[in-house]
C-alpha positions as CSV (number, residue, x, y, z in Angstrom):
1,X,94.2,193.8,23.6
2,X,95.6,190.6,23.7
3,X,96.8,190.9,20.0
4,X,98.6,193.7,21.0
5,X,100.5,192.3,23.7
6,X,101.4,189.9,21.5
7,X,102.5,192.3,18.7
8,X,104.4,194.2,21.4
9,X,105.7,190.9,22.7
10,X,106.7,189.5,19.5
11,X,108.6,192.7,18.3
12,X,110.2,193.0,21.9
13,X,111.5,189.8,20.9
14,X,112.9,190.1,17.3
15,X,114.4,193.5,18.9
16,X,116.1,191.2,21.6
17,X,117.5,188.8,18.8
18,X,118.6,191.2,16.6
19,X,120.9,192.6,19.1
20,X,121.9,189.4,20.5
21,X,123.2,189.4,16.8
22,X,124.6,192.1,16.1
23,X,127.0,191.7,19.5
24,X,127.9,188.5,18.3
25,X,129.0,189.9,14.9
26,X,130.9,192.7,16.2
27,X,132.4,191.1,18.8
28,X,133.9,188.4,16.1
29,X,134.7,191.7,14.1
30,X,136.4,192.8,17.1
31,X,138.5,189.4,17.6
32,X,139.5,189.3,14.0
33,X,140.5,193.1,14.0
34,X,142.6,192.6,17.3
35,X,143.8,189.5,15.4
36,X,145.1,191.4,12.6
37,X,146.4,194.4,14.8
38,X,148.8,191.4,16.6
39,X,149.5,190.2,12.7
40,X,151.2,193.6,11.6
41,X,152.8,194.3,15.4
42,X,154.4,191.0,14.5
43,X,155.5,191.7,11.4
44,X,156.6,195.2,12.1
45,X,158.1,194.0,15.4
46,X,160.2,191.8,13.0
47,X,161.3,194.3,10.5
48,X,162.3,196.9,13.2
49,X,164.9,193.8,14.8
50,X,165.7,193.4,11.3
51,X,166.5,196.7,10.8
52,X,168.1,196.8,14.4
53,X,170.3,194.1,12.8
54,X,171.2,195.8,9.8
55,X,172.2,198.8,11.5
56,X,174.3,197.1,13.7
57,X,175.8,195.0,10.9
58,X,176.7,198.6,9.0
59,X,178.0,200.5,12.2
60,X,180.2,197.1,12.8
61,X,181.3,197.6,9.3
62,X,181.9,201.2,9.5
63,X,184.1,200.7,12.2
64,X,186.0,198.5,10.3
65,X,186.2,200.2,7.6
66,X,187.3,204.0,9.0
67,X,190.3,201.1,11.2
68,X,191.4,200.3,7.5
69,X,191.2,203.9,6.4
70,X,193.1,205.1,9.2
71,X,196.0,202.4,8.7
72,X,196.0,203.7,4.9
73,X,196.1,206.5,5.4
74,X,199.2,206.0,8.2
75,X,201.1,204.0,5.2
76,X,200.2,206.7,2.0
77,X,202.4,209.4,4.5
78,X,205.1,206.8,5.2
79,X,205.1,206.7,1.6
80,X,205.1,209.7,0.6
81,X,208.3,210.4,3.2
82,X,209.8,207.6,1.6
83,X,209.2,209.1,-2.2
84,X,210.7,212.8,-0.8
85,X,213.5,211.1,0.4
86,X,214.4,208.9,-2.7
87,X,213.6,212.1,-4.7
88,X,215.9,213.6,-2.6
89,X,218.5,211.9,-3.1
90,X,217.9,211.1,-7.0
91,X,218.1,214.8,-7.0
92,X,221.0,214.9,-4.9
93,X,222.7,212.4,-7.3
94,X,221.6,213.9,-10.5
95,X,223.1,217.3,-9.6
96,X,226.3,215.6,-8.6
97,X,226.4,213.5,-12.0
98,X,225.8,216.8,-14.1
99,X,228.4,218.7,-12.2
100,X,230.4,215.6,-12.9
101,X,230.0,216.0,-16.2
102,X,230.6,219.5,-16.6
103,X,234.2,219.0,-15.2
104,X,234.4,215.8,-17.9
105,X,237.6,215.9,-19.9
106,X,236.4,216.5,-23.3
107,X,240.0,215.4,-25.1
108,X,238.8,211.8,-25.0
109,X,235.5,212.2,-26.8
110,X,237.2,214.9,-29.1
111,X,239.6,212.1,-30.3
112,X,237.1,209.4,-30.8
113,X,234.8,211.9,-32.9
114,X,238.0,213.3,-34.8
115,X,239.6,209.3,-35.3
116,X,235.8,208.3,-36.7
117,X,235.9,210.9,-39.1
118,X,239.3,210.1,-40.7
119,X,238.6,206.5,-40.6
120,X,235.8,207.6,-43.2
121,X,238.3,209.5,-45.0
122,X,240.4,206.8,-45.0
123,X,237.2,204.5,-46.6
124,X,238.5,201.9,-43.7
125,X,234.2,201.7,-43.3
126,X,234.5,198.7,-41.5
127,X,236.3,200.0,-38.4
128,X,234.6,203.1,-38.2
129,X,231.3,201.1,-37.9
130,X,232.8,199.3,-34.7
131,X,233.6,202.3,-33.1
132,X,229.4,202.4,-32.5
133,X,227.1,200.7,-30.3
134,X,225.4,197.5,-31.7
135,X,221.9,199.5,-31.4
136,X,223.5,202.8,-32.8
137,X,221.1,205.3,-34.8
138,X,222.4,207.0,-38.3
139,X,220.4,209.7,-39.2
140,X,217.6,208.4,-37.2
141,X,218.0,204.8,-38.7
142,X,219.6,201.5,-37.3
143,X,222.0,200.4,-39.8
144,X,224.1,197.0,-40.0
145,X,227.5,196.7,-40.9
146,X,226.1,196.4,-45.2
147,X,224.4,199.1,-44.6
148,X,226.6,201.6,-43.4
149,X,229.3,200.3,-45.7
150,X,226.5,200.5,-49.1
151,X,226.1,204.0,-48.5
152,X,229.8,205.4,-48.1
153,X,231.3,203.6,-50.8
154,X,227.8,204.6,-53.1
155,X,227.5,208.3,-52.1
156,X,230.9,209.6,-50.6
157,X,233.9,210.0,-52.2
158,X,236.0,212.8,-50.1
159,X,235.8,214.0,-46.7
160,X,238.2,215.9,-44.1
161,X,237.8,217.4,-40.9
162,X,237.2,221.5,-41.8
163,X,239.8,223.4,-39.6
164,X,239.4,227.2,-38.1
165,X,241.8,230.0,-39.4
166,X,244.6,228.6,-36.5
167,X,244.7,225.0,-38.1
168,X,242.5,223.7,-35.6
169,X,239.2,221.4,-36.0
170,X,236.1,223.3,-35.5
171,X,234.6,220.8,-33.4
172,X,232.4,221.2,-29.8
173,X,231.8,219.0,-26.8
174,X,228.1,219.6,-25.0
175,X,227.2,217.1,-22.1
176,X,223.6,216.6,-22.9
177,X,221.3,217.4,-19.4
178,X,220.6,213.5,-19.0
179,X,221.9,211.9,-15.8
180,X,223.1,209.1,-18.4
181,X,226.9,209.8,-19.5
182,X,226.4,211.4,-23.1
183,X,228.0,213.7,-24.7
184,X,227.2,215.4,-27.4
185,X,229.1,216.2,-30.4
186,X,229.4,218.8,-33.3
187,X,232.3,218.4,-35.2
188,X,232.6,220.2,-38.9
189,X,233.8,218.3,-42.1
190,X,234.1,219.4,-45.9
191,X,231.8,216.4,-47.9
192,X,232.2,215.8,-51.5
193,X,230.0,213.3,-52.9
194,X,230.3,211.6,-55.9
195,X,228.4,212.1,-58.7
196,X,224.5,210.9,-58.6
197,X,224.9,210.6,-55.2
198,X,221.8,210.4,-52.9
199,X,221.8,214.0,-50.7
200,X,219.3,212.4,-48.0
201,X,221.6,212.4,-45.1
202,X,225.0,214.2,-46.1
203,X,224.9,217.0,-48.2
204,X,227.5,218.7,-50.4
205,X,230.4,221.3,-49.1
206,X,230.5,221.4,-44.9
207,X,228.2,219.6,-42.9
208,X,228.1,219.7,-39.3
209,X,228.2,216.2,-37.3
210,X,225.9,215.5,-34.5
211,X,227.5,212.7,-32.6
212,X,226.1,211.0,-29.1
213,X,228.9,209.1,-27.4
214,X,227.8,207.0,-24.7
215,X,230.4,205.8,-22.2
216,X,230.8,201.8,-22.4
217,X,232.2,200.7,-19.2
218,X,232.7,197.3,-19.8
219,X,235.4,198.0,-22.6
220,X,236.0,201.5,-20.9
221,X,235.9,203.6,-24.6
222,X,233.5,206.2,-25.7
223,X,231.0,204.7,-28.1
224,X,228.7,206.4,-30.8
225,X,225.3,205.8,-30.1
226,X,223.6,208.3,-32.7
227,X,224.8,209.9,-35.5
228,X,223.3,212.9,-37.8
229,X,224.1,216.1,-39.9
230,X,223.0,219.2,-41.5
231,X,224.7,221.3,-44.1
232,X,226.1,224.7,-43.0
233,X,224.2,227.3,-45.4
234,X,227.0,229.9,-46.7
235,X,227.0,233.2,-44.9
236,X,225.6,235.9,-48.0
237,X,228.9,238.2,-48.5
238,X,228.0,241.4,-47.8
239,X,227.3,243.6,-51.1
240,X,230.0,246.0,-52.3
241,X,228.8,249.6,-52.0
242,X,228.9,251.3,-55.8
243,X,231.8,253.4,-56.4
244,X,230.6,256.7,-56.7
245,X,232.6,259.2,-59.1
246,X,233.4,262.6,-57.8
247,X,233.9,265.4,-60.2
248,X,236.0,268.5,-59.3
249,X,235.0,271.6,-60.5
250,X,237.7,273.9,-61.6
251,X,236.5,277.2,-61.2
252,X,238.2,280.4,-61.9
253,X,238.5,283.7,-60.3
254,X,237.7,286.7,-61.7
255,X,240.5,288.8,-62.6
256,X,240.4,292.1,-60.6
């Protein structure tokens, strides 16, 4: 009996202990879980005021930024006035030059154009190179005063102004569509080039001119500023119609 009691005892005991334990563990378990818990309210605490910070930071600079859009936007429309109304008036001032132009006295130009093509005539190459601008263009190309010279006295040896069936130079004045002052050109001439000569610009029989004056203002004359040509290709003559022969008949009448 007493063994028993002592067995019970003994296992009453270890029963005791073990629990004693086992609160002891869990309660650390509990401290270092709560422990934890704090750790990651901390940290999360921390990231939601950084966050808080951020979005403050962005809605700042949002504000700024839709300011700054706002006064853009205010200056594109005052520019965009301001490019109607220069375009506007550029438009206003181009239609004015071209109706200027359209009411331009073409003598002048027709002198300058006629007076450059006798000066060739006249082989006087010299002075119909000045009447150009120092960056003129013939046939496309910028020549100097050797040049220009080289290939007159080496490929031309006649030319005169072709005249209409009333004596008059067949020559036309067209204000080109630029707001610049140039006029164009055509003027007809009868070419004869001598023998061997090079057929890359003029050609033989009528060419037309194509001459650009520009107005200089500085020494007030038209000058040339381009110069080119094309031959006129011969109109085909219309074909003679055959000449048909008729034969007359003579018949007789019966004698009744």
């Amino acid at each position: 009996m007493k063994r028993f009691v002592v067995i019970v005892t003994s296992l009453l005991i270890i029963f005791v202990f073990v629990a004693l334990n086992y609160l002891l563990w869990d309660r650390e378990s509990l401290v270092t879980l709560r422990e934890s818990n704090q750790a990651s309210i901390d940290a999360l605490s921390r990231i939601n005021m950084n966050l808080g910070d951020e979005k403050s930071r962005l809605l700042e600079q949002n504000s700024v930024l839709m300011e700054q859009v706002s006064e853009l936007k205010a200056k594109v429309e005052v520019m965009e006035k301001d490019i109607l109304d220069k375009q506007s008036r550029i438009d206003e001032q181009t239609d004015f030059t071209l109706a200027m132009k359209q009411h331009l006295n073409p003598l002048p130009v027709k002198t300058a154009a006629l007076d450059w093509i006798n000066l060739l005539s006249k082989r006087t190459y010299g002075s119909a190179f000045m009447r150009g601008e120092t960056d003129c263009r013939y046939w496309q190309n910028k020549w100097n005063l050797r040049t220009f010279t080289d290939y007159f006295e080496q490929n031309l040896d006649q030319i005169q102004i072709k005249l209409d069936e009333e004596q008059l130079p067949i020559i036309k004045v067209n204000p080109s569509p630029s707001t610049d002052w140039d006029i164009n050109v055509e003027l007809h001439a009868l070419v004869e080039l001598k023998e061997n000569a090079k057929e890359d610009y003029l050609k033989q029989g009528e060419n037309i001119f194509k001459i650009t004056y520009t107005y200089n203002e500085r020494i007030e004359q038209w000058l040339i500023s381009s110069v080119t040509s094309e031959a006129v290709d011969e109109e085909p003559q219309p074909e003679s119609e055959p000449e048909t022969e008729t034969s007359q008949d003579n018949e007789s009448e019966p004698n009744n």
